[in-house]
N, C-alpha and C positions, 0 to 999 in steps of 0.2 A: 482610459481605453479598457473597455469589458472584452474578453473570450466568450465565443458562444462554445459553451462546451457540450450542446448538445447532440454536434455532431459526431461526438467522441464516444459517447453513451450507448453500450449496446442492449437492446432492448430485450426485454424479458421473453426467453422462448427463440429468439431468433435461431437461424440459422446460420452462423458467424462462416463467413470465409474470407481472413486475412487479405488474400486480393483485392478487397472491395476497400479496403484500408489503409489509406497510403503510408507510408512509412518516414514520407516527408513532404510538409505544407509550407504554403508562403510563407515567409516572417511575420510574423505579428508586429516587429519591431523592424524600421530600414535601417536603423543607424545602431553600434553599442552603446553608443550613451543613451539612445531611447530603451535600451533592453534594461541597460542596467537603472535607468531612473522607472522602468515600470515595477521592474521585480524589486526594488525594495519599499516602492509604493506597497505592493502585495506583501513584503515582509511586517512591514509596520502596521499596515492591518490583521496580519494574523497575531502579530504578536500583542494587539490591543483585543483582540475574539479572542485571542488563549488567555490573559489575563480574567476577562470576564467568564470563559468556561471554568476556570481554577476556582472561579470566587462562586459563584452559583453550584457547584458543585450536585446537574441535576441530571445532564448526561453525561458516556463516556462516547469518545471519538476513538476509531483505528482504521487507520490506514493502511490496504497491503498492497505492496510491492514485488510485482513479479516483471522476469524478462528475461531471456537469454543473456547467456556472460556478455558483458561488456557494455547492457544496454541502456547504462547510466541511474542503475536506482540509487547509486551508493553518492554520488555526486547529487541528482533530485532532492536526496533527503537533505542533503547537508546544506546546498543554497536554500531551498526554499522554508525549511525550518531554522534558519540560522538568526534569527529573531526570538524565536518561542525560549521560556525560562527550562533551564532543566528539570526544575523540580517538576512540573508539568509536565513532562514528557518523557517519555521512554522509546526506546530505539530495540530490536531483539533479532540477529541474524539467523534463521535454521538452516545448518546445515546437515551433511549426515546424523541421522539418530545417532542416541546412544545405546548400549546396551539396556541400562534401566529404561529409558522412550519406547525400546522396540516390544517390551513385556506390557507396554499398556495397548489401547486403542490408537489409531492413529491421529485421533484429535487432540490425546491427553497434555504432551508437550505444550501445543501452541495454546490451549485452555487456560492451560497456570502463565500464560503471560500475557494474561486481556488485562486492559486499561482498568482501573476504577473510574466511579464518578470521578469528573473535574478532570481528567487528566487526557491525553493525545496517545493512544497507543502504535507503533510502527510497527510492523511482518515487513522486514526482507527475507521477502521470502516467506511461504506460510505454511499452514495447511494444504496449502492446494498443490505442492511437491505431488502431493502422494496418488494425484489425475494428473502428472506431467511425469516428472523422471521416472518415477515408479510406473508409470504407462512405458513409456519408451524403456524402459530396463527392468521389465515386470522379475528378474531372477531375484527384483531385492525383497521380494513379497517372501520367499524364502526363510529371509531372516524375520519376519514380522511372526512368522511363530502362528500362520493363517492354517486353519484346515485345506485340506484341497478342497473340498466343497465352497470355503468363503474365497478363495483364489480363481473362481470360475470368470475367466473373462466378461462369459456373458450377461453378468448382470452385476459384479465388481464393480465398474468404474459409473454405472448409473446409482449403486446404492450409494458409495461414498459421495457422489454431488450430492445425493439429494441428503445424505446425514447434515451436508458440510451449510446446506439451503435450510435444514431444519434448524443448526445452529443460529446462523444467523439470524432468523425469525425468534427462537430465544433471546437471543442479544436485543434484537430490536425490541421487544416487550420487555426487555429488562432496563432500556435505557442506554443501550451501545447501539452509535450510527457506526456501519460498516461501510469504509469505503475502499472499491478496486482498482488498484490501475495498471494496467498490462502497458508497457514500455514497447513500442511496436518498432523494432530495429530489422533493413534491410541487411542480410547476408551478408551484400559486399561492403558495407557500413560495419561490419563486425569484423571482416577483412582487413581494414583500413586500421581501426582499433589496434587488435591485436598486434599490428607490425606496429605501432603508435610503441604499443607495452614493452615492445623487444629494443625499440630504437633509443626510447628513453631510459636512461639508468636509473629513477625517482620512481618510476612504473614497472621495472625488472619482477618486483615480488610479486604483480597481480597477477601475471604467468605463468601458465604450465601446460606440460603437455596434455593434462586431461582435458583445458579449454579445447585445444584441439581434437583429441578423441571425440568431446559433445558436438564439436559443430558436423561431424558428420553423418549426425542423427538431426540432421535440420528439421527435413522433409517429418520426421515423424514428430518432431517435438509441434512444427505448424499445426499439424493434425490431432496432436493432445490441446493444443490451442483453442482451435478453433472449439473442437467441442467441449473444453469446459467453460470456458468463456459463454458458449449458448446455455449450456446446463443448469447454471448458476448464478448468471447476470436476473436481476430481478429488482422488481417498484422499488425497495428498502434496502437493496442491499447491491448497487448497481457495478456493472465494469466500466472502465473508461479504455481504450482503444488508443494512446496517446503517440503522434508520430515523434519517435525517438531519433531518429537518424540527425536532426540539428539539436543538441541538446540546448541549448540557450533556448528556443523556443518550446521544446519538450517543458524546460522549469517554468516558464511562463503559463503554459496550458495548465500544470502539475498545481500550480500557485493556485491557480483560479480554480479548479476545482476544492481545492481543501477550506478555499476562503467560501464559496456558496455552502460547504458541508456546513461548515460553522454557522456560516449567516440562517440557514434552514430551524436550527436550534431554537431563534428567537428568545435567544436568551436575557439577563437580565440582572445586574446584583441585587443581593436579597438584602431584604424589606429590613428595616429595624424598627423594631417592635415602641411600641410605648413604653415600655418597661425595660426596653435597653435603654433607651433613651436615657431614660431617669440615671439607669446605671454610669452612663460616660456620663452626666452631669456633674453626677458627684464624683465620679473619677476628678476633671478637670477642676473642682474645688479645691481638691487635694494637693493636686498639682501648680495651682497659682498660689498657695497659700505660701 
């Protein structure tokens, strides 16, 4: 069973408005045992595409993860990379800066933690903080150490998209595919959660009252949404749109896109030359003697 996940892909330039994007689609799967025999179908294919992106070592892969609390990137990453080797992969949460972070550019951070060749890089959470919270709670521009002149609304949160679209077109000619994916959770789906987090004693630590203080920034964080998700989505470097409210179908969706990112690579183990050849030859002489 393939995902069309081109429904989820929003297009370069669009006009992105959330309502148009439901926050939850049919099952892809009727039954759990079909969910769970698909998603480790997807597991074992990824983990066979990581294998040979490791060995070919000719691009790098990263993945970012954005969503409002609770809207399952931290569970996304764990089932659907729960195949991939570690040594292959790396995983990197940004939270608040830190003082050293806030004295550079606002890229500098997530910069020093891109993938190399062969390897799978993860952002929960990324760069793109800094056209959402720091949108909605622009007093943190403050601490960035910004002249008033670069703090001017009016053309602040356009220059940083378009730094953050310049990067990734670096990356892309450098051999890193960029992929997005905004985790699309309804409201009351975040509602449900939360009392989930209070009612269970295993889940006590994911909460606090700051969760609550952001949710009543909803309204403006949709609206930091919408338009960086339009700003930014582009042919190479796309967003994905992903209805989060069923998470078992979200890791389905999540799956399938990471597996075309791979498959798109065409990649290949590398060739062995004539002259290695000769070398394991005589290796194995050594060895049977």
């Amino acid at each position: 069973m393939k995902i069309d996940i081109r429904k989820f892909r929003v297009r370069p330039e669009e006009s992105v408005k959330l309502a148009d994007y439901p926050t939850d689609v049919k099952p892809v799967c009727k039954t759990k045992g079909e969910y769970q025999r698909l998603l480790q179908d997807h597991v074992d294919r990824l983990s066979d595409l990581q294998r040979l992106h490791y060995a070919s070592s000719r691009y790098a892969l990263l993945l970012i993860f954005q969503g409002m609390d609770s809207a399952g990137k931290d569970g996304a990453i764990r089932h659907v990379m729960s195949g991939i080797n570690p040594e292959g992969c790396e995983v990197f949460s940004f939270r608040e800066p830190s003082v050293e972070e806030l004295s550079h550019d606002f890229l500098w951070r997530t910069v020093c933690r891109l993938p190399r060749r062969g390897r799978i890089g993860i952002f929960n959470r990324s760069y793109y903080e800094e056209v959402l919270v720091v949108r909605v709670h622009p007093r943190m521009l403050v601490s960035e150490g910004l002249s008033e002149a670069m703090r001017d609304p009016k053309t602040l949160w356009a220059n940083r998209c378009r730094s953050m679209v310049d990067m990734e077109r670096h990356l892309y000619d450098c051999g890193t595919r960029v992929v997005k994916i905004f985790l699309h959770m309804s409201k009351e789906e975040q509602r449900k959660r939360f009392l989930d987090r209070i009612d269970e004693a295993q889940k006590n630590w994911k909460f606090s009252l700051a969760d609550i203080h952001e949710r009543k920034y909803w309204k403006r964080y949709m609206d930091a949404y919408e338009y960086c998700l339009g700003a930014t989505s582009t042919q190479i470097a796309p967003w994905y749109v992903v209805p989060a409210d069923d998470k078992k179908n979200a890791r389905l969706i999540v799956s399938q896109i990471v597996l075309e990112a791979l498959e798109s690579l065409h990649l290949a183990y590398p060739k062995t030359t004539a002259r290695r050849q000769a070398e394991l030859q005589l290796i194995r002489k050594q060895l049977t003697k």
